[in-house]
MIVO-660879 format. One record per atom (N, C-alpha, C, O): x, y, z. Coordinates in steps of 0.1 Angstrom, whole numbers, plus 2048, in hexadecimal, padded with zeros to 3 digits. Example, Ala and Ser with C-alpha at 12.3 -4.5 7.8 and 13.67 -1.06 7.14 Angstrom:
MIVO-660879
8847C784E 87B7D384E 8847DF84E 88E7DF855 8807EA847 8897F5847 88180084F 88680B850 
END
This chain:
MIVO-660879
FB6EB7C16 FAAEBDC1A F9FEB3C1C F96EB5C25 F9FEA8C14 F95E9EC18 F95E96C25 F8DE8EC2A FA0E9AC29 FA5E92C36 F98E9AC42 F91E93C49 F99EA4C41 F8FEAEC4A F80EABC46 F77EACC4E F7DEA9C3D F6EEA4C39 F69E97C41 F71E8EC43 F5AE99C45 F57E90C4D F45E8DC40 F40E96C39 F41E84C41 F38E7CC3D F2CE81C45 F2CE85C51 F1DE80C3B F0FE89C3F F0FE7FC51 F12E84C5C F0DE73C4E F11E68C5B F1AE6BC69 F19E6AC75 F22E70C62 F2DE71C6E F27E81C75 F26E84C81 F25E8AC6B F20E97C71 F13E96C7A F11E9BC85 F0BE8DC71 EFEE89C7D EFEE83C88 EF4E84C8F F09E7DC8C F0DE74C92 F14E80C9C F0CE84CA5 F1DE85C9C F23E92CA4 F16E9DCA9 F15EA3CB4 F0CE9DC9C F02EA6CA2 EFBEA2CAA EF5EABCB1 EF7E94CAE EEEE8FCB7 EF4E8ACC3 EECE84CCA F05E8ACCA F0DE8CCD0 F09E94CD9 F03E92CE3 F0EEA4CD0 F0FEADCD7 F00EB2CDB EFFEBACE4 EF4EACCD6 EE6EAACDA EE4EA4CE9 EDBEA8CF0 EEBE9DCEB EEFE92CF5 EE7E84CF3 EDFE7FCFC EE9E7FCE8 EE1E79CE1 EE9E6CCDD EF2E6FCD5 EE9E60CDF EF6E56CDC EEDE51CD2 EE2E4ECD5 EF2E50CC1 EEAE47CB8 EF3E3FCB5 EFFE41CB2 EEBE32CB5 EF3E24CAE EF7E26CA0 EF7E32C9D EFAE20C99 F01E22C92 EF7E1AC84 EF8E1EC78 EF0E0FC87 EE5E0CC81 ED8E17C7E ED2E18C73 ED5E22C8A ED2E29C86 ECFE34C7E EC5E3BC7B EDDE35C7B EE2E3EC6E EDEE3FC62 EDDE48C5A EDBE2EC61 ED2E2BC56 EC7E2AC50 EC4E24C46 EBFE34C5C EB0E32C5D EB4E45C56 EACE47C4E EBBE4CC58 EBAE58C52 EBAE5CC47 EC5E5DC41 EADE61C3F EB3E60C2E EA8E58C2B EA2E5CC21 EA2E4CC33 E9AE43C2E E8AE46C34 E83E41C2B E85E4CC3C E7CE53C43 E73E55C34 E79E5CC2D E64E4FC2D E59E51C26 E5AE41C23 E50E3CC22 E64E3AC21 E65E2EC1A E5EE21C24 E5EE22C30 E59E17C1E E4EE0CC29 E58E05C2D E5BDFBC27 E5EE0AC3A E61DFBC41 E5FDEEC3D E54DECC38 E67DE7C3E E67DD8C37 E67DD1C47 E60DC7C48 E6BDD4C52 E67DC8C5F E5BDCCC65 E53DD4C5F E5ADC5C74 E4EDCAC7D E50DD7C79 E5ADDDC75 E41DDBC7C E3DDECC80 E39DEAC8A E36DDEC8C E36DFCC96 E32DFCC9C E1DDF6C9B E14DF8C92 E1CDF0CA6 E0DDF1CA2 E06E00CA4 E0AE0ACAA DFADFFC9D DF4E11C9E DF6E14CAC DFFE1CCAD DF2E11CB4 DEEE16CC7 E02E19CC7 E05E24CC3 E09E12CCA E13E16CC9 E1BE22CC1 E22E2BCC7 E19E21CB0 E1EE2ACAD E16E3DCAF E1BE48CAB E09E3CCB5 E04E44CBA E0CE4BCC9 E0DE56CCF E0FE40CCC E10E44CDB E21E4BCD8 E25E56CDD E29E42CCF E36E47CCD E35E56CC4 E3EE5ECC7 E2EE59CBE E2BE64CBA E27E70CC5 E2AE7BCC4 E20E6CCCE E1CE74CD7 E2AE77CDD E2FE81CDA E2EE70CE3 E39E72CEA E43E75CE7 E4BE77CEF E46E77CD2 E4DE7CCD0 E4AE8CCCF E52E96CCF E3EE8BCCD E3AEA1CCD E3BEA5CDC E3FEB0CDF E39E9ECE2 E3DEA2CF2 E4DEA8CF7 E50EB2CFD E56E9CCEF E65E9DCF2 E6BEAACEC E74EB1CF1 E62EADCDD E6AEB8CD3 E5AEBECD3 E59EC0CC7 E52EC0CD6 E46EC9CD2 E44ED5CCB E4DEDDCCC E39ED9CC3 E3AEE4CBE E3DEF1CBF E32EF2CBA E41EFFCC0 E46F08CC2 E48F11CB9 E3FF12CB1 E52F1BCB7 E52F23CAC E5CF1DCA1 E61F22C97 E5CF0FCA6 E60F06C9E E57EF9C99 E4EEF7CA1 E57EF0C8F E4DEE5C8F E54EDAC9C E5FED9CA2 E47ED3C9C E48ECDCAC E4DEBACA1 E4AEB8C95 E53EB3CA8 E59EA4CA4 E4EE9EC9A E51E9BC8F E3DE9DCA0 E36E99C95 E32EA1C84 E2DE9BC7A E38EB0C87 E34EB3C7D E3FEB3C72 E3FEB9C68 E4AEA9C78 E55EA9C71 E56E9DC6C E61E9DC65 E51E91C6C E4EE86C6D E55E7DC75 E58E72C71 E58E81C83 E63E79C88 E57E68C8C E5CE5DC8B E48E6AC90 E46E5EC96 E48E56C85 E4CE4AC86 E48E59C7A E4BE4FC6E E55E4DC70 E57E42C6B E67E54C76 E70E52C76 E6FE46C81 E70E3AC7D E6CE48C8A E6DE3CC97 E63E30C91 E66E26C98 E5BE2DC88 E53E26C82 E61E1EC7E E67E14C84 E65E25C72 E73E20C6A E7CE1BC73 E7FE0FC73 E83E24C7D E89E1AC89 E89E0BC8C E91E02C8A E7BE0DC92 E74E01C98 E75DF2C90 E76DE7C94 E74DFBC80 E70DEBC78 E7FDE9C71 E7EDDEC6B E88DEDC70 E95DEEC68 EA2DECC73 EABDE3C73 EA0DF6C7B EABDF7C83 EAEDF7C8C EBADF9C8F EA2DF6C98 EA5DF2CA6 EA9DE0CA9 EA5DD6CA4 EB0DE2CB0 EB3DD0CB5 EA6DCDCC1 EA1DD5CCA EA2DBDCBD E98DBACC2 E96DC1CD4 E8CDC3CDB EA4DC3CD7 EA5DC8CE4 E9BDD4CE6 E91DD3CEE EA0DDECDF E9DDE8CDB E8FDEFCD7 E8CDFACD9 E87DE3CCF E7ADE0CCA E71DDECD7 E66DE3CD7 E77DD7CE1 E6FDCFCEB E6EDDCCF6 E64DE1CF9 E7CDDFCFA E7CDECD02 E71DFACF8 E6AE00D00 E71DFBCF2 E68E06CE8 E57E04CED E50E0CCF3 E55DF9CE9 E46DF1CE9 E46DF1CF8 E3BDF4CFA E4CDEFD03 E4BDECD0D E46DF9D17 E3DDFAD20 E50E02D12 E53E0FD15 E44E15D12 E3BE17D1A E44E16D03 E33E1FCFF E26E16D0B E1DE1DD10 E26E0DD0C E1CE03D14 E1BE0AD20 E10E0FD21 E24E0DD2B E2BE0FD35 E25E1ED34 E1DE22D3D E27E2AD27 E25E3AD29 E16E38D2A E0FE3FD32 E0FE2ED20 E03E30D26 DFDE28D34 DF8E2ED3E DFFE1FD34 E01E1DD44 E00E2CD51 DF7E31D58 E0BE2DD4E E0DE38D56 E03E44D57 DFEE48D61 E01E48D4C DF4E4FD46 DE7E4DD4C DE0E56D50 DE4E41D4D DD5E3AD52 DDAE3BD5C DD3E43D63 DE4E36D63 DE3E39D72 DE4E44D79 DE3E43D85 DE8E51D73 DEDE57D79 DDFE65D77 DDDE6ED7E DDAE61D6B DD0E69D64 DC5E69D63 DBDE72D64 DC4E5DD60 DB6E52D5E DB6E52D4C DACE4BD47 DBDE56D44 DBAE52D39 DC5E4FD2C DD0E4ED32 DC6E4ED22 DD1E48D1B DD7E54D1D DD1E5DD23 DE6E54D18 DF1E5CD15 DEAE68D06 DEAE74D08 DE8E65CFE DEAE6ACF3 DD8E72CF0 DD3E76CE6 DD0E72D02 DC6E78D01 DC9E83D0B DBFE8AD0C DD3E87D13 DD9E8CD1E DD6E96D1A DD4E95D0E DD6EA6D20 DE2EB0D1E DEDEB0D1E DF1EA7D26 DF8EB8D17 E00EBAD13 E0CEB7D29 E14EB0D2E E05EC2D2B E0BEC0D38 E0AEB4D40 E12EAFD49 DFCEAFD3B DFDEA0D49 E06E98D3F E0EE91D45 E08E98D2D E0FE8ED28 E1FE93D2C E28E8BD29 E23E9DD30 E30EA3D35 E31E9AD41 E39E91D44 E28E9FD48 E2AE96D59 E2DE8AD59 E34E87D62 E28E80D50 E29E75D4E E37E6FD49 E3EE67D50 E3BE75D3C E47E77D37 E51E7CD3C E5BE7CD35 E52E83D49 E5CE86D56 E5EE7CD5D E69E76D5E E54E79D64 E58E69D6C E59E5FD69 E5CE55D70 E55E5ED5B E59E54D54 E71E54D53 E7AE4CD56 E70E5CD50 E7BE65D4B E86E67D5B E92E66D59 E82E69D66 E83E68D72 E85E5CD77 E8DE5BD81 E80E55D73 E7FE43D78 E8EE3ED74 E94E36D7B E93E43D65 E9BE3AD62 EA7E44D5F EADE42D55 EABE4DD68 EB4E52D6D EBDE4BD70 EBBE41D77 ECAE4FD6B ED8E43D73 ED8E37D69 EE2E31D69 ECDE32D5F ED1E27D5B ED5E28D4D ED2E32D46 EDEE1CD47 EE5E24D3B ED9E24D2F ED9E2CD26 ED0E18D30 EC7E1BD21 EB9E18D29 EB8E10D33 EB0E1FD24 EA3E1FD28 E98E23D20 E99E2BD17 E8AE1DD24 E7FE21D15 E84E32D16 E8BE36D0D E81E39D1E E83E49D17 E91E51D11 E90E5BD0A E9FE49D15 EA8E49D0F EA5E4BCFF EA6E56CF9 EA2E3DCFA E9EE36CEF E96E3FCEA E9BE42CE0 E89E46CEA E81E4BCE4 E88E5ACE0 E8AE5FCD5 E8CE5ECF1 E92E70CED E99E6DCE1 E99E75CD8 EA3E5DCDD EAFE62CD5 EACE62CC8 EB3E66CBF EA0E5CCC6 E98E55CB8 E96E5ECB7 E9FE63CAF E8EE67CB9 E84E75CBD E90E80CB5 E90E83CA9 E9AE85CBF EA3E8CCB9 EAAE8ACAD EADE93CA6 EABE81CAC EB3E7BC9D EA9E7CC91 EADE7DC85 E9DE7BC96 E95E7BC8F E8FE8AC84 E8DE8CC78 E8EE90C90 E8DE9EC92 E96EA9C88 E93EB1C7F EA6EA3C8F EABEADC8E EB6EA8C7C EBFEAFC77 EB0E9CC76 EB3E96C67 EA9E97C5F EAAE93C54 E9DE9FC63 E92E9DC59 E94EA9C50 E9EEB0C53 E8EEACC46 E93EB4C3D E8FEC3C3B E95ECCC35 E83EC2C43 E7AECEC4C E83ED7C54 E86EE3C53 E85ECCC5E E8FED2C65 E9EED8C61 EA2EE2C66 EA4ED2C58 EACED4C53 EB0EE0C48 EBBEE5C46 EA2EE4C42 EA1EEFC3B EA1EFBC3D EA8F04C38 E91EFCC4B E8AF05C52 E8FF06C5E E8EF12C62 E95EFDC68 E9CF00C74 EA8F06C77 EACF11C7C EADEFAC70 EBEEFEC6F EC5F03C63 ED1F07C63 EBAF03C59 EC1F09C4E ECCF05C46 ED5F0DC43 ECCEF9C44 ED4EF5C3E EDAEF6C31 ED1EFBC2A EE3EF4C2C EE4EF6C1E EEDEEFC16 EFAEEFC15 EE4EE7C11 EF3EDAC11 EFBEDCC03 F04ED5C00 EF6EE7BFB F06EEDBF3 F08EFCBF7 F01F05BF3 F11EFCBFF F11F0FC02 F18F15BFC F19F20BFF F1FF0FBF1 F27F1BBE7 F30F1BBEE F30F12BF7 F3DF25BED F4AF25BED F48F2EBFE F3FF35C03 F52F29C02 F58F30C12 F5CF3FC11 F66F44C0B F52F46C18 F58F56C19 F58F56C27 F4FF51C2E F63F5AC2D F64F5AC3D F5EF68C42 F56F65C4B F5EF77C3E F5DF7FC45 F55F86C39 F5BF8BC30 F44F85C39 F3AF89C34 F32F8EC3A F2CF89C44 F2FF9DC33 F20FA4C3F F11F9BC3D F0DF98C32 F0CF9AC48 F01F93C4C EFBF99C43 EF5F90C3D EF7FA3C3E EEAFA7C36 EEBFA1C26 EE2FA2C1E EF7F9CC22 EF9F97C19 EF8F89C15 EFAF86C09 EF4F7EC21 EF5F70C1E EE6F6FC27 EE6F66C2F ED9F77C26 ED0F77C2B ECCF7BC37 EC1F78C3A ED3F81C41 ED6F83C4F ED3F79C55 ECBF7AC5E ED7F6EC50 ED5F5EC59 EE8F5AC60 EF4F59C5C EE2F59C6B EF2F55C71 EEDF46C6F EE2F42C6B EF9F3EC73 EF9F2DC73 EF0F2AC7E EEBF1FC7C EECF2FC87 EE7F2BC8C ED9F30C8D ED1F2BC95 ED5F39C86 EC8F3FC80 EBEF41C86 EB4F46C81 
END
């Protein structure tokens, strides 16, 4: 039976797959660790601002909490100083520079003072630009963003409902009896 058991890692790792989401495998180890101070570089403030913006843009609020209210820009904080490769760091920082960029030019003012819609417009052609190629700054943020999002414990409780001891396996139980929550809720 243990042979069929898969590890919290390997499941997160399958869940952000089927997300369409490729996570490194360094990354894995940023989950779990999300309140604790980074020990390398951090983002500087203007940066991790802007990465927070752009992560409520990617996952925004709804009848669900939106990426910031979940703490994903402290997740990508943690990223940045732990577990991105300098590659990775440089493309990130490059990328946030670049959304405001785009922003001033296209707007006349920073990204993270926009509406919602002009910071969409921006975050499309941004997103549009690097179509076809295999890693790119918005690649990199959506996957931080997601992983972020979808490991925090918020989300995990109140979204998806998770339940990480569910008691014994009953296969064929009426719904008014286990809360009328299907799995997918």
């Amino acid at each position: 039976m243990t042979d069929t058991l898969i590890g919290r890692r390997e499941a997160i790792r399958r869940a952000a797959l089927l997300a369409g989401v490729a996570v490194s495998p360094e990354w894995l180890m940023a989950v779990g660790q999300v309140g604790q101070t980074p020990q390398g570089s951090r983002l500087t403030p203007v940066h991790a601002a802007l990465a927070g913006a752009v992560a409520d843009r990617i996952l925004p609020r709804t009848d669900t909490p939106g990426a910031a209210d979940v703490g994903v820009p402290a997740f990508i904080d943690l990223l940045y100083a732990e577990f991105m490769t300098p590659d990775e760091r440089q493309m990130l920082a490059a990328g946030l520079d670049s959304v405001d960029a785009a922003a001033r030019a296209a707007h006349g003012g920073a990204f993270i003072t926009l509406t919602a819609d002009r910071q969409d417009t921006v975050l499309r052609g941004i997103a549009r630009a690097e179509e076809g190629k295999d890693q790119g700054f918005f690649r990199l943020i959506r996957s931080a963003t997601i992983l972020g999002y979808f490991t925090s414990e918020p989300v995990g409780r109140n979204v998806l409902h998770y339940d990480p001891v569910p008691g014994r396996y009953e296969g064929c139980v009426p719904i008014d009896q286990v809360g009328n929550r299907t799995w997918t809720g």
